[in-house]
N, C-alpha and C positions, 0 to 999 in steps of 0.2 A: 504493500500500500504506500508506504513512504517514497520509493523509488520515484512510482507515477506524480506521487503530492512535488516530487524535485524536479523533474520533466514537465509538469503542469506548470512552474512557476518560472521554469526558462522558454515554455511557448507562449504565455500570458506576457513574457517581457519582448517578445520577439512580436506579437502582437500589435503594445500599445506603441513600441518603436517605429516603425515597421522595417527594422535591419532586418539581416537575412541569418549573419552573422551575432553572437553575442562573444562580448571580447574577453569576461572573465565570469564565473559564476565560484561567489563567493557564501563557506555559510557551515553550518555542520550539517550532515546529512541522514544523520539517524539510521546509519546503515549497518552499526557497530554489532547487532544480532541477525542480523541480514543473511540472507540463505547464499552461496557463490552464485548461483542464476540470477537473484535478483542482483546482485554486484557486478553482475556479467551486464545483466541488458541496461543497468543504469548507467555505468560509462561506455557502451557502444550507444544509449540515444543521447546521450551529451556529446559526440562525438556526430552524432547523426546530426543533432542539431546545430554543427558549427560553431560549437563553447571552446573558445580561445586556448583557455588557461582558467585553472582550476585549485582553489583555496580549500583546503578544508580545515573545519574543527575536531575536536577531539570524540563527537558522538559519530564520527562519519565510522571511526573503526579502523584495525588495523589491517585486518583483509582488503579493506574497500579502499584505504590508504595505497596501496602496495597495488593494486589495480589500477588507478588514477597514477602513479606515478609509472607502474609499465605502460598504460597508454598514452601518458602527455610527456613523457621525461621532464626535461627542462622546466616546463610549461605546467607542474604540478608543483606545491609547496601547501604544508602543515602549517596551520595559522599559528598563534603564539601571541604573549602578552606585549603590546609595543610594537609589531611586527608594523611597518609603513609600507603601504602598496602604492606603487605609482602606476594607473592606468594612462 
């Protein structure tokens, strides 16, 4: 359920935008008890959707971590207290 609530909230921004592209999706993602299929199809439709680069919090999990970071390398980072992101 959570996966689609995170996909729902980067088509709703892609929406009121109307980019095609979204250039970062920042946030935790609740995915920390997460099945690997729902961690699978959550960063292939964030990938589907053209999500730049990708932040997460500590409820995203360490599975769903380590997926996000094989799918974006560079272009994935672990938020943290203080952290300054320049878009």
């Amino acid at each position: 359920m959570q996966s689609r609530w995170n996909r729902s909230i980067v088509k709703h921004a892609v929406g009121l935008t109307g980019e095609k592209r979204v250039r970062a999706v920042i946030g935790g993602f609740h995915l920390i008890d997460a099945s690997e299929e729902r961690i699978r199809r959550t960063v292939e439709e964030f990938k589907r959707l053209g999500v730049g680069e990708v932040y997460t919090g500590h409820c995203t999990g360490l599975r769903a971590e380590a997926a996000f970071l094989e799918a974006y390398g560079e272009r994935f980072q672990k938020l943290h207290s203080g952290m300054v992101i320049e878009l």
